[in-house]
C-alpha positions, 0 to 999 in steps of 0.5 A, a space after each residue: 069824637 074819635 081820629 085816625 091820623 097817619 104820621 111819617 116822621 122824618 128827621 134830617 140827619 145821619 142818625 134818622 133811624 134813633 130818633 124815629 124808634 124812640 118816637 114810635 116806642 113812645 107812641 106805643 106807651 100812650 095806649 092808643 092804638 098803634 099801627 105801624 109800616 115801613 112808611 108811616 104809623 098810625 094813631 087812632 082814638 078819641 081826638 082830644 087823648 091822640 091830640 095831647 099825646 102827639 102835641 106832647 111826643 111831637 115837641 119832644 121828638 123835635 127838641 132831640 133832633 137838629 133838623 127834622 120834618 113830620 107829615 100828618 093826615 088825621 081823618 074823621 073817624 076810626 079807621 083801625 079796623 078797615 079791611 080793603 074790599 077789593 
């Protein structure tokens, strides 16, 4: 079965932006699918990889950081390809 989830990961401190780089960077070396914007990343494929990737890089990213919060919508399917039609 394959996921789309977005992510905004969102630490609380002064050097937010650090954290945020070295979370997205790892999400990259996984070989998932990765497309990011300025407010969110999105992570697409097969749900138990994209689960065992973020369990991982989210309790990583979260024992750096003193305080810190992450959003996160996953959807029922590969939404990687979608184009608006409007």
């Amino acid at each position: 079965m394959n996921i789309s989830v977005e992510l905004t990961f969102s630490p609380l401190q002064d050097d937010y932006e650090q954290h945020i780089i070295n979370f997205i960077k790892k999400l990259r070396e996984s070989g998932l699918t990765i497309l990011e914007n300025p407010l969110s990343t999105q992570v697409y494929g097969n749900y138990d990889t994209v689960m065992a990737v973020l369990n991982s890089e989210i309790k990583t990213a979260f024992e750096l950081m003193d305080k810190g919060l992450l959003y996160m919508k996953i959807v029922k399917s590969d939404r990687s390809d979608y184009e608006p039609h409007f």
